[in-house]
C-alpha positions as CSV (number, residue, x, y, z in Angstrom):
1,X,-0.9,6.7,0.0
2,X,-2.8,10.0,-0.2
3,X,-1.9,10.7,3.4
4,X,1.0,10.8,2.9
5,X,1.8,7.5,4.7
6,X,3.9,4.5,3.3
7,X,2.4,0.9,3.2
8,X,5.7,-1.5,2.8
9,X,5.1,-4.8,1.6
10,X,7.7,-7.8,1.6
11,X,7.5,-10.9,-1.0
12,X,8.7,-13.0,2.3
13,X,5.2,-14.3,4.0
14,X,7.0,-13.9,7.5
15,X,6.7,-10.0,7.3
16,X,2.6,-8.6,7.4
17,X,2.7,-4.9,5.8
18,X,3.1,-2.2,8.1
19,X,1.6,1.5,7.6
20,X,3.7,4.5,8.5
21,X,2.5,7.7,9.1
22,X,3.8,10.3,7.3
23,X,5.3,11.9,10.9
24,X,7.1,9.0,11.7
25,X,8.6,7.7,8.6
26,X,11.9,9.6,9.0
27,X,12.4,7.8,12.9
28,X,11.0,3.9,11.1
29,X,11.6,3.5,7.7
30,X,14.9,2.4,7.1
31,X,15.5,0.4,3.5
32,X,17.9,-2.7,2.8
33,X,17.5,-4.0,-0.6
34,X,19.3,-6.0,-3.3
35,X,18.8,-5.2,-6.7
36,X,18.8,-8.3,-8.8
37,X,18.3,-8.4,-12.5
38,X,15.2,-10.8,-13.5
39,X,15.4,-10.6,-17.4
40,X,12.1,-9.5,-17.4
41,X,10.0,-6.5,-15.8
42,X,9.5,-6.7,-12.0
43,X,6.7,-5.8,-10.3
């Protein structure tokens, strides 16, 4: 974001997205991801 904030977004409709300010990032933002190959592009 032109903040400098961070907007995270799930594909799982049981997580809403969450802004971070740019301050806090560092202390919330922790990232757990899979990578899986689709056989086509991703969004």
């Amino acid at each position: 974001m032109l903040d400098g904030s961070t907007q995270t977004l799930s594909d799982n409709e049981r997580y809403n997205p969450e802004i971070v300010d740019r301050e806090y990032a560092d202390e919330k933002i922790q990232v757990r991801a899979r990578v899986v190959w689709a056989g086509w592009p991703l969004r």
